[in-house]
ChimeraX commands (.cxc) that place a marker at each C-alpha (Angstrom):
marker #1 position -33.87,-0.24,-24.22 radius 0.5
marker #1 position -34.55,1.49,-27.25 radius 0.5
marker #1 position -37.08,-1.57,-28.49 radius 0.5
marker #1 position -38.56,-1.83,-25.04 radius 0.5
marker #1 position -39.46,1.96,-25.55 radius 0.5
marker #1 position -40.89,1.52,-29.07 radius 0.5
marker #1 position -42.70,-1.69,-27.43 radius 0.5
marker #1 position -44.45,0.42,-24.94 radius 0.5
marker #1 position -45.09,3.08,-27.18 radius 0.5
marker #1 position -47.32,0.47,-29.64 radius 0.5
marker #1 position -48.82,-0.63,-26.43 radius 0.5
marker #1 position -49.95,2.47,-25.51 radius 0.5
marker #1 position -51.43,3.21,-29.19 radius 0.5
marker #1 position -53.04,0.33,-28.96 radius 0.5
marker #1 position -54.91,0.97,-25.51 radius 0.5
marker #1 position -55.54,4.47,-26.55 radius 0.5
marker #1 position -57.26,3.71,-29.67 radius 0.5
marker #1 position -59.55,1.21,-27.48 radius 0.5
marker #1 position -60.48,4.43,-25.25 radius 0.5
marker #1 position -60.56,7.06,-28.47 radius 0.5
marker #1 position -63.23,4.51,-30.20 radius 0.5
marker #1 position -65.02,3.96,-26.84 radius 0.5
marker #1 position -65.30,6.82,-26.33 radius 0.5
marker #1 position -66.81,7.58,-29.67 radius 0.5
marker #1 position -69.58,5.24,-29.43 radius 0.5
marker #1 position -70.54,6.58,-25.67 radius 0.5
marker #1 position -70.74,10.04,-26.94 radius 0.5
marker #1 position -72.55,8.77,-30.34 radius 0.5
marker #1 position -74.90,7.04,-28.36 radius 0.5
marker #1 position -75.09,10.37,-25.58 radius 0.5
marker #1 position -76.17,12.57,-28.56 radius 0.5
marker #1 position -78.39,10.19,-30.09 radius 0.5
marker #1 position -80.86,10.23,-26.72 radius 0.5
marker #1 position -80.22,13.48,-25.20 radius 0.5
marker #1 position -78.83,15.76,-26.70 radius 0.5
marker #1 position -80.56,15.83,-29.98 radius 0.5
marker #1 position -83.47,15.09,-28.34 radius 0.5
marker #1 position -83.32,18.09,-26.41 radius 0.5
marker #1 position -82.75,20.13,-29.00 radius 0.5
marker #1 position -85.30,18.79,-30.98 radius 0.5
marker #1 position -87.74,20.50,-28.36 radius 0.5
marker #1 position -86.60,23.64,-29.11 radius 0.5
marker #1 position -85.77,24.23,-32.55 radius 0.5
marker #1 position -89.02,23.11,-35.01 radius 0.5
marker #1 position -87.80,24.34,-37.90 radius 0.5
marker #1 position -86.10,20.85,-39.16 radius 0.5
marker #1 position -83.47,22.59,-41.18 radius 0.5
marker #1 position -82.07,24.78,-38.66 radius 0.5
marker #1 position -82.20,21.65,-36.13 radius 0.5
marker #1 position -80.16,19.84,-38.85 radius 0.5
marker #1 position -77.26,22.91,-39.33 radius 0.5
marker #1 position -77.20,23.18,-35.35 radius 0.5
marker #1 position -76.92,19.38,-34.95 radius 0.5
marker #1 position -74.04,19.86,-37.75 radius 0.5
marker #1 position -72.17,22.30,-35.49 radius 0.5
marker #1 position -72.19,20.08,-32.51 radius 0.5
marker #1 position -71.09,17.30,-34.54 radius 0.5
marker #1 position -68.32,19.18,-35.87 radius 0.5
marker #1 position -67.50,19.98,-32.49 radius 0.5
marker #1 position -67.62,16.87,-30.75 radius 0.5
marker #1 position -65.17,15.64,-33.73 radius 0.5
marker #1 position -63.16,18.64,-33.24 radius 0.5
marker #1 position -62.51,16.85,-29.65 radius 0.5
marker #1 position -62.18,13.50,-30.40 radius 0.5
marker #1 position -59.27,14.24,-32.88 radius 0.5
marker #1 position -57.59,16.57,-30.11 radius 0.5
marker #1 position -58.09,13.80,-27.83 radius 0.5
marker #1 position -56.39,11.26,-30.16 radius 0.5
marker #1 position -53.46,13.97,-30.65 radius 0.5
marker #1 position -53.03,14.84,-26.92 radius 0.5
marker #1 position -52.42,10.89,-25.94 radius 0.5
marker #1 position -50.37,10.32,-28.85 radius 0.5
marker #1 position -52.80,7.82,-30.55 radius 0.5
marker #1 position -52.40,10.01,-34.10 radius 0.5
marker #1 position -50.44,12.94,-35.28 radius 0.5
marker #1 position -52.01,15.30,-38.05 radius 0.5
marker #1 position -51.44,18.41,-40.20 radius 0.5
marker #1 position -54.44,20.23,-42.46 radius 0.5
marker #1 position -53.28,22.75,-44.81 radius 0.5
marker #1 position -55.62,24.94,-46.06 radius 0.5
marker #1 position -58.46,24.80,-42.66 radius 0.5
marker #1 position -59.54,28.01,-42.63 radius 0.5
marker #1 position -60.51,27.86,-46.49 radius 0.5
marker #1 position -62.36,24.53,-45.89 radius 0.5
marker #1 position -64.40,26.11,-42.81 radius 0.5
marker #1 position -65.10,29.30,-45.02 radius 0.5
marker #1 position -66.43,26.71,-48.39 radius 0.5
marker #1 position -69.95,27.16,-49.63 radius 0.5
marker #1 position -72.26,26.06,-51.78 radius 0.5
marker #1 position -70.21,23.42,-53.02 radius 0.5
marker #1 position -69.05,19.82,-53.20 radius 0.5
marker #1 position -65.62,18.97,-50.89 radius 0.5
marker #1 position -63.98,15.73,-52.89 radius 0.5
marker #1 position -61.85,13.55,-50.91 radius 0.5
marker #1 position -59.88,10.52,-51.04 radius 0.5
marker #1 position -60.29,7.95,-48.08 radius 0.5
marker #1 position -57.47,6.03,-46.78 radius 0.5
marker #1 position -58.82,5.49,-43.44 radius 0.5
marker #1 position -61.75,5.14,-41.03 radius 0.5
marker #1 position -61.59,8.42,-39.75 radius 0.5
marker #1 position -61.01,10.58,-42.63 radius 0.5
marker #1 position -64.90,11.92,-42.46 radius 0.5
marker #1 position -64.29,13.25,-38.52 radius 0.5
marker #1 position -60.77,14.84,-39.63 radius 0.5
marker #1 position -63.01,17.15,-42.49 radius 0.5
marker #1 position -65.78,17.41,-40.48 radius 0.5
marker #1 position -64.24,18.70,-37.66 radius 0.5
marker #1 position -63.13,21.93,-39.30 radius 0.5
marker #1 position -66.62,22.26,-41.42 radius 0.5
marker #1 position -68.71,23.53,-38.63 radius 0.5
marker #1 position -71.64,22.78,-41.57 radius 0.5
marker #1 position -70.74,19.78,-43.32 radius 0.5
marker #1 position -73.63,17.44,-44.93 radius 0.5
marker #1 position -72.63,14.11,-46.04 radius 0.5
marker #1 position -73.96,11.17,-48.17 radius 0.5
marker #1 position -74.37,8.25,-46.05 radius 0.5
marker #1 position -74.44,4.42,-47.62 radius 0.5
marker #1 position -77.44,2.34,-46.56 radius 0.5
marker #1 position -75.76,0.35,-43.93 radius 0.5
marker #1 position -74.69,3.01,-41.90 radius 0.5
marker #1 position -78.75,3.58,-41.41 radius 0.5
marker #1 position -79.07,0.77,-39.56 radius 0.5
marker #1 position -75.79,1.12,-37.28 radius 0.5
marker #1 position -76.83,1.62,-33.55 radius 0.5
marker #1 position -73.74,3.83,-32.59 radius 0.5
marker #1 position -74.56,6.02,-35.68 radius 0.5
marker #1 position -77.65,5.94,-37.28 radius 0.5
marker #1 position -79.82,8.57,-34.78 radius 0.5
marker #1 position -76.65,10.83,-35.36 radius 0.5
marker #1 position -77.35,11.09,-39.32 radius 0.5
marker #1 position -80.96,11.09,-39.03 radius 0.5
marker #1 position -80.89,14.14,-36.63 radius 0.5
marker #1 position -78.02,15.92,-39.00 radius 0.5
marker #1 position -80.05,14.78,-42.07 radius 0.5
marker #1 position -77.31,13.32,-43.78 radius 0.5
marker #1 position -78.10,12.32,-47.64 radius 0.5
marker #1 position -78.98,8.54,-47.51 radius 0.5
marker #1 position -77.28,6.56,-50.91 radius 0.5
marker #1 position -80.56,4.50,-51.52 radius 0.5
marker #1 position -82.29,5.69,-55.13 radius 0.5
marker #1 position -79.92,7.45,-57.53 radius 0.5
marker #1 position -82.62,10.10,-58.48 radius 0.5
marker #1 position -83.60,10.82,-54.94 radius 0.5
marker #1 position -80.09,11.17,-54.04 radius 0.5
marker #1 position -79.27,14.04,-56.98 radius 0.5
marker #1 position -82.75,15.63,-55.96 radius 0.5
marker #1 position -81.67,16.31,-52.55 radius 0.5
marker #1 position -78.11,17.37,-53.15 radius 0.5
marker #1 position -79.70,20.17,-55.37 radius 0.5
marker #1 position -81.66,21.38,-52.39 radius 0.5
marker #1 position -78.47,21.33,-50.44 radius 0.5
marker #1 position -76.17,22.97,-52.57 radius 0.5
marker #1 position -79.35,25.49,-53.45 radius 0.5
marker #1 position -79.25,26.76,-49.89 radius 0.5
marker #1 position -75.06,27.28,-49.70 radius 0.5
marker #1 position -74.69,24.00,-48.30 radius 0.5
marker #1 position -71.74,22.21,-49.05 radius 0.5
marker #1 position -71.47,18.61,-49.42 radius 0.5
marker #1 position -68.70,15.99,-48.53 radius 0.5
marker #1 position -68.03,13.07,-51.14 radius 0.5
marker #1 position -65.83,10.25,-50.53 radius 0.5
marker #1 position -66.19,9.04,-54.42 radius 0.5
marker #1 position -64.44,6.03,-54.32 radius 0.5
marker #1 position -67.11,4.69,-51.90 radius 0.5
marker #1 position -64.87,3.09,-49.41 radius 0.5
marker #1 position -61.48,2.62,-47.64 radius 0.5
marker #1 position -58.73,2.54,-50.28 radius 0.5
marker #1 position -56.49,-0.20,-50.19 radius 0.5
marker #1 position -52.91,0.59,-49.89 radius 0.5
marker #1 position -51.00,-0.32,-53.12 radius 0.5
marker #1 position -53.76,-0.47,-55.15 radius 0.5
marker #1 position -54.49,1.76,-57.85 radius 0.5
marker #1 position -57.58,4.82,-57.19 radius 0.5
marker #1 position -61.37,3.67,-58.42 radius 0.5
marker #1 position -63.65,6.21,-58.39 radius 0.5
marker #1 position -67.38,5.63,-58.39 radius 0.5
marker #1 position -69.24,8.38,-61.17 radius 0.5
marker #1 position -71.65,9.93,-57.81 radius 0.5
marker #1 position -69.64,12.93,-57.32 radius 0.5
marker #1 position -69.16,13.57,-60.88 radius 0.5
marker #1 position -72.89,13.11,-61.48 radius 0.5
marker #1 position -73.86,15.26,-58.60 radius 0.5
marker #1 position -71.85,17.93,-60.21 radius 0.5
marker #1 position -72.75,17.52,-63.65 radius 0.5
marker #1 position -76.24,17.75,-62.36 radius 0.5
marker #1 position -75.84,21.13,-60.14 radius 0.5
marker #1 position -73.10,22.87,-62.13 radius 0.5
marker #1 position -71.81,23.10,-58.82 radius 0.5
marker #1 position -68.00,23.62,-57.93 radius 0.5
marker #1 position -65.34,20.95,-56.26 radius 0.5
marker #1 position -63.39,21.25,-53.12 radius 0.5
marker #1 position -60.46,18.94,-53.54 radius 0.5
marker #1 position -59.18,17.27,-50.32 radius 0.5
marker #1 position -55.73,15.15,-50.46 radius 0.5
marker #1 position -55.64,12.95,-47.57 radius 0.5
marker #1 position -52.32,10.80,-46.74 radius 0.5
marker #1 position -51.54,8.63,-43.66 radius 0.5
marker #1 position -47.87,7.39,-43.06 radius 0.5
marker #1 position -46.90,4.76,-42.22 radius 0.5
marker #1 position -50.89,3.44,-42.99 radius 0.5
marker #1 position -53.04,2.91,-40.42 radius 0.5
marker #1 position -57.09,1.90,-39.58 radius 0.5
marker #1 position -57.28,0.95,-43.02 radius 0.5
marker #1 position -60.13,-1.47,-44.31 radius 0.5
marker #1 position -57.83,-4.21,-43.86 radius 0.5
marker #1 position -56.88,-3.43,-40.44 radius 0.5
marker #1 position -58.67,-4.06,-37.22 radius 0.5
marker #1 position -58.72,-1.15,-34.62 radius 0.5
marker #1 position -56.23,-2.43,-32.94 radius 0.5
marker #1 position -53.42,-3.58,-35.77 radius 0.5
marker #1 position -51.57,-0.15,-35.04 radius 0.5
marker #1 position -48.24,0.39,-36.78 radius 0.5
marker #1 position -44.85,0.53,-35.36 radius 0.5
marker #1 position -44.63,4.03,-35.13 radius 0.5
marker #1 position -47.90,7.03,-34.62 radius 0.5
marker #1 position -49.52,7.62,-37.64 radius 0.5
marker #1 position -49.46,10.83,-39.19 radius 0.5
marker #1 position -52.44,12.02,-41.05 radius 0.5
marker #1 position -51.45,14.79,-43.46 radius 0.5
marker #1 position -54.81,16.79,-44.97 radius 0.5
marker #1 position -54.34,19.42,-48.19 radius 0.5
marker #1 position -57.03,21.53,-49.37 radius 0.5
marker #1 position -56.25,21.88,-52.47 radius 0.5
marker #1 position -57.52,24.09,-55.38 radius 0.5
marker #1 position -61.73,24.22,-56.15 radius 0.5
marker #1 position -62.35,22.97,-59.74 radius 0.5
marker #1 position -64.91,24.98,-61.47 radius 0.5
marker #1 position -67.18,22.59,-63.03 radius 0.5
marker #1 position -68.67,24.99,-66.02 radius 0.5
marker #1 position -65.65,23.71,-68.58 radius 0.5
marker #1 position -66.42,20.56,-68.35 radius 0.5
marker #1 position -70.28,20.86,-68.91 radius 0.5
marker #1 position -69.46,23.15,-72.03 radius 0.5
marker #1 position -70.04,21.82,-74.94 radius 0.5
marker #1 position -70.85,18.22,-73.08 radius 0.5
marker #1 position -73.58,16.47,-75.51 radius 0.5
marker #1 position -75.38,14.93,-72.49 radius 0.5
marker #1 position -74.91,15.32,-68.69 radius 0.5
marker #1 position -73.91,11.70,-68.63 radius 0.5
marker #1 position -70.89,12.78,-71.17 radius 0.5
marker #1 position -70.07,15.92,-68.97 radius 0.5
marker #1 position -69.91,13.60,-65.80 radius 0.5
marker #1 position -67.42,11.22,-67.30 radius 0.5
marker #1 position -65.39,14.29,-68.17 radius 0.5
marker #1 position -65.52,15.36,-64.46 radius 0.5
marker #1 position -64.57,12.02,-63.16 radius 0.5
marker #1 position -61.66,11.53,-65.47 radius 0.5
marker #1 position -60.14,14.77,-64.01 radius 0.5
marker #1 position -60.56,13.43,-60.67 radius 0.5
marker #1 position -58.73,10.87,-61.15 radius 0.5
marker #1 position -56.04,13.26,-61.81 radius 0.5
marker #1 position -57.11,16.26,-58.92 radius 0.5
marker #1 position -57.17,13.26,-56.04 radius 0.5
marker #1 position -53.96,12.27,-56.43 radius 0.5
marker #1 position -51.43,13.88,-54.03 radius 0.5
marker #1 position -49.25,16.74,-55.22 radius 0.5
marker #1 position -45.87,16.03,-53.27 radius 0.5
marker link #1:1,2 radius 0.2
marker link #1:2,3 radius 0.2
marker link #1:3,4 radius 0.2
marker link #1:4,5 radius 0.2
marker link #1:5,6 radius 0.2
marker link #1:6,7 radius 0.2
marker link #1:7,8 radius 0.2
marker link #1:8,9 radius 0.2
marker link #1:9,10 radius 0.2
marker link #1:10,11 radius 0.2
marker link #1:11,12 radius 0.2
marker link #1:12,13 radius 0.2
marker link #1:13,14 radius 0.2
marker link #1:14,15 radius 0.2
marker link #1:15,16 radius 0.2
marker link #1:16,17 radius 0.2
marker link #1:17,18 radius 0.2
marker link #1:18,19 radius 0.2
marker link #1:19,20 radius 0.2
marker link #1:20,21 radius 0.2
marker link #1:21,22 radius 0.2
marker link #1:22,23 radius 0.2
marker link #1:23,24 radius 0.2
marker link #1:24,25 radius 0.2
marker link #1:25,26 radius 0.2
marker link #1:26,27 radius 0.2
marker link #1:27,28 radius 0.2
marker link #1:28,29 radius 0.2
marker link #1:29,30 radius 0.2
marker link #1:30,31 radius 0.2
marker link #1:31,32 radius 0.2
marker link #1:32,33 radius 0.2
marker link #1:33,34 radius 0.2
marker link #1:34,35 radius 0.2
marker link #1:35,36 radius 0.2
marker link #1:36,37 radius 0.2
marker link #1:37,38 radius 0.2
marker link #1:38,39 radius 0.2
marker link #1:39,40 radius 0.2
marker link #1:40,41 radius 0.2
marker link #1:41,42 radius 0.2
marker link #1:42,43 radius 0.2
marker link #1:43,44 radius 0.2
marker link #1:44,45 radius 0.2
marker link #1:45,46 radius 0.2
marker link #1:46,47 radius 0.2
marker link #1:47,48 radius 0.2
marker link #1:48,49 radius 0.2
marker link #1:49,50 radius 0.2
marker link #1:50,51 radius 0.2
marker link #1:51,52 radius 0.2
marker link #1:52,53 radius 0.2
marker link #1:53,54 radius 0.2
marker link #1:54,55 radius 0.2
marker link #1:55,56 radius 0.2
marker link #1:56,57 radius 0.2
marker link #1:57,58 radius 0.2
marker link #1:58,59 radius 0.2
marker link #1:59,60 radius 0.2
marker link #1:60,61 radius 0.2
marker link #1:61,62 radius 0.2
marker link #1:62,63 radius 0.2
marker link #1:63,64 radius 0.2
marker link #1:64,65 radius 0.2
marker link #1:65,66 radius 0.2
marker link #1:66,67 radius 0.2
marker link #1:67,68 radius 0.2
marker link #1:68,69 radius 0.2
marker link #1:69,70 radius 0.2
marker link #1:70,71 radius 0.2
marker link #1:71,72 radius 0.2
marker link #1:72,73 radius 0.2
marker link #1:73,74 radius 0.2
marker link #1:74,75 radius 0.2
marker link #1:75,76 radius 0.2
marker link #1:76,77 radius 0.2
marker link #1:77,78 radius 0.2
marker link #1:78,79 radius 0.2
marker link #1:79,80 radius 0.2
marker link #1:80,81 radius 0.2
marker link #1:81,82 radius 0.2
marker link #1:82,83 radius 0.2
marker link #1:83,84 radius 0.2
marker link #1:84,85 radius 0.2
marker link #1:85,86 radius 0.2
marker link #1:86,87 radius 0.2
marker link #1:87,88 radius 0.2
marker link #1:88,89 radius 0.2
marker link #1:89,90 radius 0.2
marker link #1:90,91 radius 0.2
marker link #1:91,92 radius 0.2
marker link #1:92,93 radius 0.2
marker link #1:93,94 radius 0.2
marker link #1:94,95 radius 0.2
marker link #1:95,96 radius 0.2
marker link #1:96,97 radius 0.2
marker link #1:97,98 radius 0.2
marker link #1:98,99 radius 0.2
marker link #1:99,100 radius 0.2
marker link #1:100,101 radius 0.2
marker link #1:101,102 radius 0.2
marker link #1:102,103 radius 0.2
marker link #1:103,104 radius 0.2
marker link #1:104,105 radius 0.2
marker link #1:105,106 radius 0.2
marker link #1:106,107 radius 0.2
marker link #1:107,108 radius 0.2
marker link #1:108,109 radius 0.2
marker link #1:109,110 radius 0.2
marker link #1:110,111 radius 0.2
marker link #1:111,112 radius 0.2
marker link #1:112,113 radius 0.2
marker link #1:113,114 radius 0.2
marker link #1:114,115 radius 0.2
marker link #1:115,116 radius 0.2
marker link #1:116,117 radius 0.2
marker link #1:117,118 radius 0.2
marker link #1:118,119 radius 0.2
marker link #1:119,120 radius 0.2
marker link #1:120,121 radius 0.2
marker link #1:121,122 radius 0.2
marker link #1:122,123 radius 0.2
marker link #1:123,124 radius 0.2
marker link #1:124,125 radius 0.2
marker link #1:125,126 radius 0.2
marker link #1:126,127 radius 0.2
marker link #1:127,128 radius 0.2
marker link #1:128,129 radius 0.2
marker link #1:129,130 radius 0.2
marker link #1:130,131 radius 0.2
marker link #1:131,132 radius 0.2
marker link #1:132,133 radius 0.2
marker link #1:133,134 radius 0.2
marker link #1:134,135 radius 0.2
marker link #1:135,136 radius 0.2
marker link #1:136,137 radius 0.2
marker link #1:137,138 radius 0.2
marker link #1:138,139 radius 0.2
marker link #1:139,140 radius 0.2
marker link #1:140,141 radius 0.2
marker link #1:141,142 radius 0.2
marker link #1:142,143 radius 0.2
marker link #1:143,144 radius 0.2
marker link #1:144,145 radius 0.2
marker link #1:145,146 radius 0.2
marker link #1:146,147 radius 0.2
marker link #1:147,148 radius 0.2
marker link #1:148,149 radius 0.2
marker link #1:149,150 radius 0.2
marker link #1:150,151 radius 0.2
marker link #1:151,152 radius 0.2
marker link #1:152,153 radius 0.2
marker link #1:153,154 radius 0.2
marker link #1:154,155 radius 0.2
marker link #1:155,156 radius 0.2
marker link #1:156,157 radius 0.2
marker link #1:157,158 radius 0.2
marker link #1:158,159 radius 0.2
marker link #1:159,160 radius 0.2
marker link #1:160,161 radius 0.2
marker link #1:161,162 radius 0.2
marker link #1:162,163 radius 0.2
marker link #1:163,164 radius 0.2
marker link #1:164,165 radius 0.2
marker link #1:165,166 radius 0.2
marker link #1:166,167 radius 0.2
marker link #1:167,168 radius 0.2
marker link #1:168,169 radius 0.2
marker link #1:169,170 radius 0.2
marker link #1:170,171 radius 0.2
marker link #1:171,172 radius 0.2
marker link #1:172,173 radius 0.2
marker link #1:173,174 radius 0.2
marker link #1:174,175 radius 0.2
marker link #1:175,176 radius 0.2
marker link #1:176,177 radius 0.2
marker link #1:177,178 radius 0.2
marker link #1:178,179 radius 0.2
marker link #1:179,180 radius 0.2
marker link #1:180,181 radius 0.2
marker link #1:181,182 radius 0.2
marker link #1:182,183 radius 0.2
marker link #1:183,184 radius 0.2
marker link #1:184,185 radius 0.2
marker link #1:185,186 radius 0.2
marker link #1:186,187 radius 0.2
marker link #1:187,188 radius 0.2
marker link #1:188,189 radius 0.2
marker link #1:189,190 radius 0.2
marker link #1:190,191 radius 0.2
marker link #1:191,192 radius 0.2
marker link #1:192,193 radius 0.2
marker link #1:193,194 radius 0.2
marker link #1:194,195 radius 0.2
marker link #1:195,196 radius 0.2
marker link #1:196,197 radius 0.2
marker link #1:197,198 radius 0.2
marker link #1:198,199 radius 0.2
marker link #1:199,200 radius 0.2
marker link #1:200,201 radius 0.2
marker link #1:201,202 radius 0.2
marker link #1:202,203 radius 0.2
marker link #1:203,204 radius 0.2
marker link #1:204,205 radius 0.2
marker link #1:205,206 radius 0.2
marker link #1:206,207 radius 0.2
marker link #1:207,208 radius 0.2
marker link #1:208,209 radius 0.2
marker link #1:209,210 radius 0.2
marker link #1:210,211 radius 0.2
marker link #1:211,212 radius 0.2
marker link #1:212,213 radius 0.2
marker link #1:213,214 radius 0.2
marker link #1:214,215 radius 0.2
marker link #1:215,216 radius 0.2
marker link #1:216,217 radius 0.2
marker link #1:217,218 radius 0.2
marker link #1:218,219 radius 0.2
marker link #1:219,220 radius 0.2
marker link #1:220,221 radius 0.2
marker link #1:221,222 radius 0.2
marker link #1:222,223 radius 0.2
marker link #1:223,224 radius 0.2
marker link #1:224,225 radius 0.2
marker link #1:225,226 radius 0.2
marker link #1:226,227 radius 0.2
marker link #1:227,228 radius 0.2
marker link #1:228,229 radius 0.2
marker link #1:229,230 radius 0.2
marker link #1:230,231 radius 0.2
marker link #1:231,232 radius 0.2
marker link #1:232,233 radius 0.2
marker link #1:233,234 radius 0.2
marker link #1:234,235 radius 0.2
marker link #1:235,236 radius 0.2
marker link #1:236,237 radius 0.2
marker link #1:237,238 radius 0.2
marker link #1:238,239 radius 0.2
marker link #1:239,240 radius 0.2
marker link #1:240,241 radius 0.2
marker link #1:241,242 radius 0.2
marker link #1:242,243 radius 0.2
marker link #1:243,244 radius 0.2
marker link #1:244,245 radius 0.2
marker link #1:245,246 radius 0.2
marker link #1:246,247 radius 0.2
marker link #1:247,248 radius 0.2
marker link #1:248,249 radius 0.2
marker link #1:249,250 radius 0.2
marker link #1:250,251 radius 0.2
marker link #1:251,252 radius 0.2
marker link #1:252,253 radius 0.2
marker link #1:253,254 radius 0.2
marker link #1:254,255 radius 0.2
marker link #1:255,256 radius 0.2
marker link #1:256,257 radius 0.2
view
């Protein structure tokens, strides 16, 4: 009996996160041509489009992971929300076990840009979404630093993934030198973010549906910010102060307990 129940309880997950990703893309592709569109109409100014068009992302997100919770597709914790919400003018660092670690965060950042890798431009389900919240694109390197300094200029606060993908359980942590850069460049300070998910699930080795025996539980820690004016004291170049910053992250990312 007790298998039979476990059985039924995979099945389920597995159904569930069918109608949690569905779902997704309907509503992706519902704010792409209405919504936005509306609300295009009536805001000009583009930057205060982009912040409300934020908000409403954050809220739809805020939903979907409820939605996932209620129907016992996930289970998750995040320590610290209220200080995440609060964050400005700053870069959030996070590490990225799974495919929905970017809607976790940016469900409790109510303002929350992000930089975006070229092929998400050119996603149907996703593309008119970070147009409209004028998301960074990763294209040109110098373009890319430009804009995060406007960002971060206004109080903005930025979301990095700097390993640049999905980690793959088992494997040891590769960070890519972007985040680092980008706060070499600004002197800005770092939001760390701990993310774990046990037992491992919607990995970038797993399909959708390859859910684990038992619900996933995604566990979230905001952890301490990291001022980033050591690091560039006494740095002979920006490049030098930058390898500095990554080599701590290295350290910061990893969980605590």
């Amino acid at each position: 009996m007790h298998k039979l129940i476990r059985g039924l309880d995979k099945l389920w997950r597995i159904v569930g996160t069918g109608i949690s990703f569905t779902m997704f893309g309907l509503g992706a592709l519902l704010l792409t041509f209405f919504i936005f569109p509306l609300l295009t109409c009536r805001l000009r100014d583009p930057m205060a489009r982009e912040v409300k068009v934020q908000q409403i992302i954050s809220r739809a997100f805020r939903f979907f992971i409820g939605f996932m919770r209620t129907f016992h597709v996930i289970d998750c914790t995040i320590e610290g929300e209220a200080t995440l919400a609060q964050d400005k003018g700053c870069l959030v660092i996070a590490n990225h076990p799974s495919l929905i670690d970017y809607v976790m965060l940016a469900s409790v950042m109510p303002q929350c840009d992000c930089i975006v890798k070229a092929a998400i431009w050119h996603n149907p389900f996703i593309r008119g979404i970070v147009r409209a919240a004028g998301y960074i694109p990763n294209i040109s390197p110098e373009d890319l630093l430009k804009r995060c300094e406007q960002r971060l200029a206004l109080g903005h606060r930025i979301l990095i993934f700097p390993e640049g993908t999905r980690t793959t359980p088992g494997e040891a942590m590769t960070l890519q030198r972007g985040a680092a850069q980008i706060a070499a460049r600004t002197g800005c300070d770092m939001r760390v973010v701990h993310i774990t998910c046990r037992p491992s699930s919607l990995t970038k080795q797993e399909k959708w549906y390859q859910v684990p025996e038992t619900i996933s539980l995604f566990h979230v820690v905001v952890q301490e910010k990291i001022s980033v004016a050591p690091f560039l004291a006494d740095a002979p170049s920006e490049a030098a102060a930058a390898r500095r910053i990554n080599r701590h992250l290295m350290t910061a990312l990893l969980p605590k307990h």
